[in-house]
C-alpha positions as CSV (number, residue, x, y, z in Angstrom):
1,X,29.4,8.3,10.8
2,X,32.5,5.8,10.7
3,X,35.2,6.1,8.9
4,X,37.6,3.4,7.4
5,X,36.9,0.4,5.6
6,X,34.3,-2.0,5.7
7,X,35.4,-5.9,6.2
8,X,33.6,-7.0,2.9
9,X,34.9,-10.9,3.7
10,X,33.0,-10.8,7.2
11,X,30.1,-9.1,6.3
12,X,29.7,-11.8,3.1
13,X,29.8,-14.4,5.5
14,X,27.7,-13.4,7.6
15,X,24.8,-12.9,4.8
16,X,25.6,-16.2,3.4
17,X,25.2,-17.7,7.3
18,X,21.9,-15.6,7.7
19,X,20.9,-16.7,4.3
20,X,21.6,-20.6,5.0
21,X,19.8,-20.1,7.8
22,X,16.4,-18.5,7.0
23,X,16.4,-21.1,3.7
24,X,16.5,-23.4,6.4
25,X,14.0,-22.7,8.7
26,X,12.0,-22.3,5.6
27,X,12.2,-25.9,4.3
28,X,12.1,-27.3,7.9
29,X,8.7,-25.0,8.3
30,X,7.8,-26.7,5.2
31,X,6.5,-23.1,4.0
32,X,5.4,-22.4,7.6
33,X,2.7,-25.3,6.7
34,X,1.5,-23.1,3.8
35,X,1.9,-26.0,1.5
36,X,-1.5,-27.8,2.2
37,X,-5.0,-26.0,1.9
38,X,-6.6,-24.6,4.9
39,X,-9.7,-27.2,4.8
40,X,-7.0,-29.7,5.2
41,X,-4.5,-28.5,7.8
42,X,-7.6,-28.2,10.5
43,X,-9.2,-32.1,8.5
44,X,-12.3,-30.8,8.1
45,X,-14.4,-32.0,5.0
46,X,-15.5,-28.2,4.3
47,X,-15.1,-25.1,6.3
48,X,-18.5,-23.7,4.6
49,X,-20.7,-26.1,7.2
50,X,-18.7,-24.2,9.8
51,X,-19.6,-20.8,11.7
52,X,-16.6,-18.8,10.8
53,X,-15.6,-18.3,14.5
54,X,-15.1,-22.3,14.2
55,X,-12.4,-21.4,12.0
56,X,-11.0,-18.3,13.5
57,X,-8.0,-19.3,14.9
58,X,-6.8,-21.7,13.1
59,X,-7.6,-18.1,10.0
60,X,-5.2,-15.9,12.6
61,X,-2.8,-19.1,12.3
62,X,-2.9,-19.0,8.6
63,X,-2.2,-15.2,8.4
64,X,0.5,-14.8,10.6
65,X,2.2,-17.8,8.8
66,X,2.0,-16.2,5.6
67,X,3.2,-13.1,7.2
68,X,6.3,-15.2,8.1
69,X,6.4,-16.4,5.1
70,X,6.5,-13.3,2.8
71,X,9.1,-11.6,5.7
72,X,11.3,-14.8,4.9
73,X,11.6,-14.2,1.1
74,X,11.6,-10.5,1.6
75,X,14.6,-11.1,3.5
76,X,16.4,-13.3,1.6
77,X,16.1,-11.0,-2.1
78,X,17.4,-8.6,0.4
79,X,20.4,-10.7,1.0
80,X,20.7,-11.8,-2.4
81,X,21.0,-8.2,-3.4
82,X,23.7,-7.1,-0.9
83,X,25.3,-10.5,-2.0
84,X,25.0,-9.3,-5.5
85,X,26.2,-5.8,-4.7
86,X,29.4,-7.0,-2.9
87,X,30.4,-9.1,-6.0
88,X,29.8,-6.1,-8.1
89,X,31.7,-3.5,-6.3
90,X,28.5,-1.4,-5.2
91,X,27.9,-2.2,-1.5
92,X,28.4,0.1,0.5
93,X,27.1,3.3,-1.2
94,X,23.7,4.2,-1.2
95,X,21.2,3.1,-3.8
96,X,19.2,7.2,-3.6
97,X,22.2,9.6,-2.8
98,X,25.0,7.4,-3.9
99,X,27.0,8.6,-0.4
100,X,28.6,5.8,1.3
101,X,26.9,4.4,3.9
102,X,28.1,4.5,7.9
103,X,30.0,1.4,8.9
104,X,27.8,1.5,12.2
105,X,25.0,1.1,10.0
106,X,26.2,-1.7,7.8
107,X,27.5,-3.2,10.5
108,X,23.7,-3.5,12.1
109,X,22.0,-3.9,8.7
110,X,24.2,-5.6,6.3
111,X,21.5,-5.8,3.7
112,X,20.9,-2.3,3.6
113,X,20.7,-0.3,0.3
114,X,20.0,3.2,2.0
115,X,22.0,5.4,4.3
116,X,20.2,6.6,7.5
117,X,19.0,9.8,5.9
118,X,17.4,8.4,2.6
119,X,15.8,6.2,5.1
120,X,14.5,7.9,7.1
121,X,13.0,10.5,3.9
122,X,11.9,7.2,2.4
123,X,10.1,6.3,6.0
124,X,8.3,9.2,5.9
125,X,7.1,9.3,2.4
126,X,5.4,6.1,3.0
127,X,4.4,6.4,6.7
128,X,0.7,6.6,5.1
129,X,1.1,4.0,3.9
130,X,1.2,1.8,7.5
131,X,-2.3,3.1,8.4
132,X,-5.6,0.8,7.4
133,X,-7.2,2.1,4.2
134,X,-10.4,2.4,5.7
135,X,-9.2,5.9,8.0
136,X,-9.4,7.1,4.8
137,X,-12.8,7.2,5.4
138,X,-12.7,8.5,8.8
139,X,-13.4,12.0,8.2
140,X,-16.4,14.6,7.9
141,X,-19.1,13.8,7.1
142,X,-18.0,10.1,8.4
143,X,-15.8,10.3,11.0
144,X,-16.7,9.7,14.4
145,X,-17.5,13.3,15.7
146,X,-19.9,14.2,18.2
147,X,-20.5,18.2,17.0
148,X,-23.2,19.3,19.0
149,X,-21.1,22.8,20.6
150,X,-21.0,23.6,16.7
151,X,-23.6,25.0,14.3
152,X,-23.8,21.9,12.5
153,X,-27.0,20.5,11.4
154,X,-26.8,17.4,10.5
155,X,-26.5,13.8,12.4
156,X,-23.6,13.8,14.2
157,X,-21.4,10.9,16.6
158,X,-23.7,11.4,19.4
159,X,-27.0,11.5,17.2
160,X,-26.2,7.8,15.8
161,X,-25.2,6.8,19.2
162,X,-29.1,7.8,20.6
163,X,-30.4,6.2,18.0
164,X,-28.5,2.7,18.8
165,X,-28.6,3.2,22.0
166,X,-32.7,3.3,22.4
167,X,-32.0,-0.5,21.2
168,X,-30.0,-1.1,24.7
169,X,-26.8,-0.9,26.2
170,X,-24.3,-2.7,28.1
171,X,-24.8,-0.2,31.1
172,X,-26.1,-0.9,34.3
173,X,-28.3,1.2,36.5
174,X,-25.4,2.5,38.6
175,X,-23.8,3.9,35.1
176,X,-27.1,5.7,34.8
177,X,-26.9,8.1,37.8
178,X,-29.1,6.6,40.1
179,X,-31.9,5.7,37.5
180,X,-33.1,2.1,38.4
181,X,-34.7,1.7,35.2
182,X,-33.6,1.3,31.4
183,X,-36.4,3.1,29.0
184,X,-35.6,6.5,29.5
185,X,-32.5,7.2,26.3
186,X,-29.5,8.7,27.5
187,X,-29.9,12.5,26.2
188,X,-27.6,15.2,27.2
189,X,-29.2,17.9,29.0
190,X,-29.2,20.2,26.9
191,X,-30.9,18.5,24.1
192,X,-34.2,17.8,23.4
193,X,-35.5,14.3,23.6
194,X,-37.0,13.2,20.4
């Protein structure tokens, strides 16, 4: 941790330069093009005629430019809170513990509210919280298990995947073992076909 005091003029400039500049590339973005609607930006008289794999690029676009967006305005209430803080004596000192926060970090991160180890708690808490919802989902009797050295009785990973695969599969007859034809399922063989 650092010791000493932090240079409060420097560290307002420089949040008042980064804040100048992300307004900027805001307006210049013209919202990242977020300000006309979708059917428009691609001139298309509906996107309902269209497959949507006609549209799927121009969707990816879209997403990542919202993503953009919201990181922009995240960014600058960040700023605008550190700016805030600094005019009301609070910067500094964390917003959790109250401890002050290390000059190394501030010096990295000037909008910071936390100090590393509130942080890093705070990280964790909400670490499930970076994972898709649907894993969720993801576990017995759903998850994608193949359970066949177990006592279990019911359809498993590898049961579904018989089943689909009697439909056909992307394998060729050299992934088959020497087999030069397709109707035979793939069964382990230890199982009984069905």
């Amino acid at each position: 941790m650092s010791t000493g005091a932090v240079d409060l003029n420097s560290i307002k400039r420089f949040l008042e330069q980064k804040r100048h500049r992300i307004s900027e590339q805001l307006d210049q973005s013209d919202g990242y093009g977020l300000n006309q609607s979708l059917k428009d930006s691609v001139h298309e008289l509906s996107a309902y005629d269209n497959h949507p794999a006609d549209l799927g690029s121009e969707t990816f676009e879209r997403e990542k430019d919202l993503a953009l967006r919201d990181l922009s305005r995240r960014t600058l209430h960040k700023i605008d809170d550190a700016l805030a803080r600094i005019e009301q004596g609070k910067y500094g000192f964390c917003e959790h513990c109250g401890r002050q926060i290390a000059n190394d970090r501030l010096a990295a991160i000037p909008e910071t509210t936390l100090c590393l180890d509130c942080e890093s708690e705070n990280e964790k808490e909400h670490d499930h919280e970076t994972r898709p919802i649907e894993e969720e989902l993801l576990s017995p009797p759903f998850c994608r298990t193949f359970r066949d050295d177990s006592d279990y009785a019911g359809t498993d990973g590898e049961d579904i995947w018989e089943e689909v695969a009697r439909y056909g599969t992307s394998e060729t007859a050299a992934d088959l073992g020497g087999k030069t034809y397709f109707d035979d399922p793939q069964i382990d063989g230890d199982e009984e076909p069905w």
